[in-house]
FIPAVEX-563648 format. One record per residue (C-alpha): z, x, y; residue number from 0. Coordinates in Angstrom, 1 decimal. Example, Ala and Ser with C-alpha at 12.3 -4.5 7.8 and 13.67 -1.06 7.14 Angstrom:
% FIPAVEX-563648
((7.8; 12.3; -4.5); 0)
((7.1; 13.7; -1.1); 1)
This chain:
% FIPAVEX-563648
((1.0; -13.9; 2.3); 0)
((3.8; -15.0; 0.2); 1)
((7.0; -15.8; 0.6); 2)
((10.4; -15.7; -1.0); 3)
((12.3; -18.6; -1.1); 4)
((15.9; -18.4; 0.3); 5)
((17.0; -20.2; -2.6); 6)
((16.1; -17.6; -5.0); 7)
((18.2; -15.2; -3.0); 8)
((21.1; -17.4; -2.3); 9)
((21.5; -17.1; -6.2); 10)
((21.7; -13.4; -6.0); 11)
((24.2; -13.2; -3.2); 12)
((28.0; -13.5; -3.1); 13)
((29.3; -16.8; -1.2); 14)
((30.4; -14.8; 1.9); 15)
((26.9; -13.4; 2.2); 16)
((25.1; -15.8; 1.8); 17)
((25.9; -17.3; 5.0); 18)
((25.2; -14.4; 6.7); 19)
((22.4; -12.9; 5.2); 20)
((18.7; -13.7; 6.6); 21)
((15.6; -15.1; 5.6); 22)
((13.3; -12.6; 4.1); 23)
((9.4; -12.9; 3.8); 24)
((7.6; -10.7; 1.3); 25)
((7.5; -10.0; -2.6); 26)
((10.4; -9.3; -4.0); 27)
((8.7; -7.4; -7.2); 28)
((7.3; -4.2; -8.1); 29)
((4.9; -3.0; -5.7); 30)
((6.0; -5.6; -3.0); 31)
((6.8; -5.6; 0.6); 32)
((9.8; -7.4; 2.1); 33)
((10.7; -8.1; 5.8); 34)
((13.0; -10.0; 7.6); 35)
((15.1; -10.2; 11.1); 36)
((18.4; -9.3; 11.9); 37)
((20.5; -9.3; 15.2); 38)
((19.0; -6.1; 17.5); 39)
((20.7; -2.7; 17.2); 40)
((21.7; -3.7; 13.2); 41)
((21.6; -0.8; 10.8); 42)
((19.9; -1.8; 7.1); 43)
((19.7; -0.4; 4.4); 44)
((17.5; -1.2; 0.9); 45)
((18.4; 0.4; -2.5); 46)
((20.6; 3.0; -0.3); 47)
((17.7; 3.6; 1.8); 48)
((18.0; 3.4; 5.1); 49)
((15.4; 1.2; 6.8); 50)
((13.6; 1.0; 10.3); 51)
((15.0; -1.6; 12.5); 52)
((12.8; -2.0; 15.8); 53)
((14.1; -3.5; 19.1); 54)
((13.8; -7.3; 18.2); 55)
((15.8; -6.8; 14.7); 56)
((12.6; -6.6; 12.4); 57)
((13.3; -4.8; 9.9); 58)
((11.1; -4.0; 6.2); 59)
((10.8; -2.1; 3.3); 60)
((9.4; -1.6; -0.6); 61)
((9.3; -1.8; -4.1); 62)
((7.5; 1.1; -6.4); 63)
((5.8; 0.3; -9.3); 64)
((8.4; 1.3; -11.4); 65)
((11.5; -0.2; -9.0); 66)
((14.7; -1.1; -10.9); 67)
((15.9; -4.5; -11.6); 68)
((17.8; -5.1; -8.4); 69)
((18.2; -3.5; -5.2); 70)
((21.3; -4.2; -3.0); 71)
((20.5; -4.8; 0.7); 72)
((23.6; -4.0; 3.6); 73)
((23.4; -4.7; 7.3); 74)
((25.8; -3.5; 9.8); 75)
((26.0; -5.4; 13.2); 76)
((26.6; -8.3; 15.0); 77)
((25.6; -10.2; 11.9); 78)
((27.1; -8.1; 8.7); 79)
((25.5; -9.0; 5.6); 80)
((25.4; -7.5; 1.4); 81)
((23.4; -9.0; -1.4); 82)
((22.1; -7.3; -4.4); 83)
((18.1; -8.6; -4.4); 84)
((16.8; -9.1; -8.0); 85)
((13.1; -7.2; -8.2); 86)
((10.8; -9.2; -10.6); 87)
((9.2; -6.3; -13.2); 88)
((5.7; -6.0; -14.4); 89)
((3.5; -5.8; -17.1); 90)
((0.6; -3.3; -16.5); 91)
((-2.9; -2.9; -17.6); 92)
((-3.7; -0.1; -19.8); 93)
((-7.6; 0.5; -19.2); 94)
((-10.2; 3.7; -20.7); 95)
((-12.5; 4.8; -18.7); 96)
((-14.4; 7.0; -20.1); 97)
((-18.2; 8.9; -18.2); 98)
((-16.4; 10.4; -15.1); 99)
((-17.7; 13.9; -14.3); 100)
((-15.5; 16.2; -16.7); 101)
((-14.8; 18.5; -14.0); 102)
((-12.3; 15.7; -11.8); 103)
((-10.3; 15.2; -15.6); 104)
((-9.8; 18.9; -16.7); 105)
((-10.6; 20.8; -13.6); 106)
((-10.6; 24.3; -12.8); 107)
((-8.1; 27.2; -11.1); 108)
((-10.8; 26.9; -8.0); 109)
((-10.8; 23.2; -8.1); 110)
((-6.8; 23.0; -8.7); 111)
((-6.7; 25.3; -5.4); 112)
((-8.5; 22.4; -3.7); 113)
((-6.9; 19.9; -4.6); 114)
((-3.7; 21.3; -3.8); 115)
((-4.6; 22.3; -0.5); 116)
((-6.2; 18.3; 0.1); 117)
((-3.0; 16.7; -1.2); 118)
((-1.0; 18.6; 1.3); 119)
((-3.8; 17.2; 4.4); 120)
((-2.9; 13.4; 3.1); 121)
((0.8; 14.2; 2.4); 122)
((0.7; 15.6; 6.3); 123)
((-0.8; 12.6; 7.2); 124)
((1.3; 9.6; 5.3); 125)
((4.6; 11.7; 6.0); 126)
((3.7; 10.5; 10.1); 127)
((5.9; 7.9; 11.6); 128)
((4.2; 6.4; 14.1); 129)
((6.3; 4.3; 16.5); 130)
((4.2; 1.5; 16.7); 131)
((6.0; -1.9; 17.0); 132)
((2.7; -4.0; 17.8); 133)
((0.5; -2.3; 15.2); 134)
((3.8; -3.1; 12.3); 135)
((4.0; -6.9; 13.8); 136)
((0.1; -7.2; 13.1); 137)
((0.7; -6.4; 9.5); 138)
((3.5; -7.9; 8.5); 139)
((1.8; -11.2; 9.8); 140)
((-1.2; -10.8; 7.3); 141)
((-4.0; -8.6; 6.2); 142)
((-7.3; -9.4; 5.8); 143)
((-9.5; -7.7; 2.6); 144)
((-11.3; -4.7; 3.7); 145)
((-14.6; -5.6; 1.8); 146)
((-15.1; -8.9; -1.0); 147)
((-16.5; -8.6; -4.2); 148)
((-15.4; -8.6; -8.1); 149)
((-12.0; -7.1; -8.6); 150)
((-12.8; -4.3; -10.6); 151)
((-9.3; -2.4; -10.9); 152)
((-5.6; -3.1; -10.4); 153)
((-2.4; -2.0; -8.8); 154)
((-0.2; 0.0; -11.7); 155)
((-2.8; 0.4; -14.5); 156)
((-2.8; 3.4; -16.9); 157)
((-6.0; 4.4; -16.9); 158)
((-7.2; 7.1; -19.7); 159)
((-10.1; 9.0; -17.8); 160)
((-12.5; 11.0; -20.8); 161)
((-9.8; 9.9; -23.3); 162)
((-7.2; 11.8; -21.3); 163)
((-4.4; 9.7; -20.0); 164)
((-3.6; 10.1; -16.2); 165)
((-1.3; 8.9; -13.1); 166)
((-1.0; 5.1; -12.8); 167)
((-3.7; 3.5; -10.8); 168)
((-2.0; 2.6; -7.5); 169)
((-4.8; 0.6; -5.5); 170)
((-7.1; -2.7; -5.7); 171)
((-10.7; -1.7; -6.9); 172)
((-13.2; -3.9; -5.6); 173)
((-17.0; -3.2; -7.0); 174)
((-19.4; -3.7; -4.2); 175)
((-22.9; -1.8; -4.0); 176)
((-23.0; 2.1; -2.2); 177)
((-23.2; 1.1; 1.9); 178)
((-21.4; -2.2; 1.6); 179)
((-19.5; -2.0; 5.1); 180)
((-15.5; -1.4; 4.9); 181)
((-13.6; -3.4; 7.8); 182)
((-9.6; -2.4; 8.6); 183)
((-7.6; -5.2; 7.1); 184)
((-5.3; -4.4; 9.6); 185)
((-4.7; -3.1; 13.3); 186)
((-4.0; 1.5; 13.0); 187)
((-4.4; 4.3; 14.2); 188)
((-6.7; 7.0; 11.7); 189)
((-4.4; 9.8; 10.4); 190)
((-6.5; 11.0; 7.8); 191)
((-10.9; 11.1; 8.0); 192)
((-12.3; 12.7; 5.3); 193)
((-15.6; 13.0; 3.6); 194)
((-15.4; 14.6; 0.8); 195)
((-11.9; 15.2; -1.0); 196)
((-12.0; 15.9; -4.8); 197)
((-11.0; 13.0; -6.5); 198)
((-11.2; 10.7; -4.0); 199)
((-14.6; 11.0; -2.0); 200)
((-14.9; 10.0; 1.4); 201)
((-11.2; 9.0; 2.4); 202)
((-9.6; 7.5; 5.4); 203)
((-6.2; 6.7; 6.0); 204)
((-4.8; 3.9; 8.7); 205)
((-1.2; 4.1; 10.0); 206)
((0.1; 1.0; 10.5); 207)
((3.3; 2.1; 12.2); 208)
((6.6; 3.0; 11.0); 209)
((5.6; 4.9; 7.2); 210)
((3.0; 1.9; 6.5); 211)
((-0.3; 2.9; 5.8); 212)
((-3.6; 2.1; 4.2); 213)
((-5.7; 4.2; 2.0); 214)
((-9.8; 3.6; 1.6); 215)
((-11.0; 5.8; -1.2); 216)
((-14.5; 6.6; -2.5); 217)
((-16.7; 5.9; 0.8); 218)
((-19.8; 6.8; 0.7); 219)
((-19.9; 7.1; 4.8); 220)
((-17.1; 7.7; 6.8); 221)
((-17.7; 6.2; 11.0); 222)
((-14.1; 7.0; 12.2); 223)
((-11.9; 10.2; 13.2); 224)
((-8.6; 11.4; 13.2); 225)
((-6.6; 10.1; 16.0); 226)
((-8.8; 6.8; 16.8); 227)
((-6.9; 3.5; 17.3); 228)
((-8.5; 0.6; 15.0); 229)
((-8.3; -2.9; 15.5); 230)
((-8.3; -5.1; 12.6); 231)
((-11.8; -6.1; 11.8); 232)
((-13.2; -3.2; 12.2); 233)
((-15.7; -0.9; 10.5); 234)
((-14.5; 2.1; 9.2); 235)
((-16.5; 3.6; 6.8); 236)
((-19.3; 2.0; 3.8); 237)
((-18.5; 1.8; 0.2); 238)
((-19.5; 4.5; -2.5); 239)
((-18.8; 6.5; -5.6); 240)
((-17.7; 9.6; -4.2); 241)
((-15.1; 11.4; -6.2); 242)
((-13.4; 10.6; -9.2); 243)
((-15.7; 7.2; -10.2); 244)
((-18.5; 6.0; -11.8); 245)
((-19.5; 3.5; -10.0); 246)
((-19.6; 2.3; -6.3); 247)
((-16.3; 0.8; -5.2); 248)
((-13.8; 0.6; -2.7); 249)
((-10.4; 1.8; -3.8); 250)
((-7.7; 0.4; -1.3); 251)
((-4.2; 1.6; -1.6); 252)
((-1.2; 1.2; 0.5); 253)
((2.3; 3.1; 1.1); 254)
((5.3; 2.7; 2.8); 255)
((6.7; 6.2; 2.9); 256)
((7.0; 7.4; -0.4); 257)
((6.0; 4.4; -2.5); 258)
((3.1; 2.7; -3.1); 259)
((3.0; -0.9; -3.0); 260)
((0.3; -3.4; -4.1); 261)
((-2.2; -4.4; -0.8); 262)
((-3.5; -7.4; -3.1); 263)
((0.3; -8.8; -3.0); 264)
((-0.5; -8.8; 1.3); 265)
((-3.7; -10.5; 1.2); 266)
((-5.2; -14.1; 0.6); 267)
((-7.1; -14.7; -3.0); 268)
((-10.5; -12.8; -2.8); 269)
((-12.7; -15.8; -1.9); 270)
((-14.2; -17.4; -5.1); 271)
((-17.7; -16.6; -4.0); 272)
((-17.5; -13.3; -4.1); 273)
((-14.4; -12.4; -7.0); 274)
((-16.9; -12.5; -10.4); 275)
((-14.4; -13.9; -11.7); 276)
């Protein structure tokens, strides 16, 4: 897990606040999560947002991939604080992909009705809040890869599926043989258990507490349900090349609330036997 160094923030923060203002952990770039502590019973907010603060002052939040430049950060408490955070930008992949099954690029009135109906089941079930201090403090204190192999695909790439251009890519690809076994990178509770959806296969979803969750895209098995509490470690499902691919991967994406961030910014490098690269 990285950190930012207090330094870098002092140099963004007026002299008054800077001698108030905590520590933070995290990323502070597109697509990165940041966290830090304040005195209990502190409100904060991020970019005008306001932000959970549990009981022991903890509080965290987000970049998207698109974030602006800067993002000011207020507390109100026992221990005020107001400095403007500057968010690193990015330079994304643009990638072609080109043999996916024409029907997942262009698809039909029938297969539009589907996918409407399947985006509203995984809106319903990243739009949960679940007040989960333990499961948060788990993950802010490190994730583990859900499966190792070569990194096939990155957070924010264009991809151009069938020479038509679509939606940034907003996960970590990693290409891994059909039944290679998916393990939680982190402690949740399953919000979302799906086998089949239509672009992204067999799908689960893991609330990590608080509007942080994990995504695990194009499984070819799926071994938990809706509602089950997972401990980090374990199985959850085997890789595959359900969907929208063409080829067996695991597609891992995470969200806090509304934005996705980058899982490979929350994780050791992928060990060097396994990367291919």
């Amino acid at each position: 897990m990285k950190n930012v160094f207090w330094s870098t923030l002092l140099a963004v923060c007026s002299p008054l606040a800077s001698a108030q203002c905590p520590p933070l952990d995290g990323d502070l770039v597109q697509g990165g999560l940041l966290w830090g502590s304040t005195a209990p019973g502190s409100s904060v907010s991020l970019g005008g947002r306001e932000l959970d603060v549990l009981a022991d002052g903890t509080f965290f939040g987000g970049f998207g991939r698109d974030a602006a430049a800067s993002a000011e950060l207020v507390i109100e408490g026992e221990r005020p604080c107001r400095q403007t955070l500057e968010v690193t930008s990015r330079q994304y992949r643009i990638s072609r992909v080109d043999g996916v099954p024409q029907k997942t690029v262009t698809p039909s009135q029938e297969h539009l009705d589907r996918i409407a109906r399947e985006r509203a089941l995984v809106s319903a079930a990243k739009g949960q809040r679940l007040q989960r201090p333990d499961l948060l403090q788990g993950a802010l204190a490190g994730f583990e890869w859900p499966t190792t192999g070569r990194i096939s695909g990155v957070y924010g790439s264009q991809r151009i599926y069938n020479g038509t251009p679509k939606s940034p890519h907003y996960g970590v690809d990693v290409a891994v043989p059909t039944g290679t076994p998916v393990y939680a990178p982190s402690g949740g509770v399953v919000t979302l258990a799906e086998p089949d959806l239509f672009y992204s296969g067999g799908t689960v979803i893991l609330d990590h507490g608080y509007g942080l969750s994990s995504s695990f895209l194009h499984m070819s098995k799926v071994h938990v349900a809706v509602g089950t509490e997972i401990r980090r470690g374990e199985l959850i499902g085997e890789v595959g090349a359900t969907g929208r691919a063409t080829g067996p991967h695991l597609d891992w994406r995470m969200s806090w609330r509304s934005e996705r961030i980058d899982p490979q910014l929350l994780v050791p490098p992928m060990p060097a036997a396994t990367s291919g690269q």
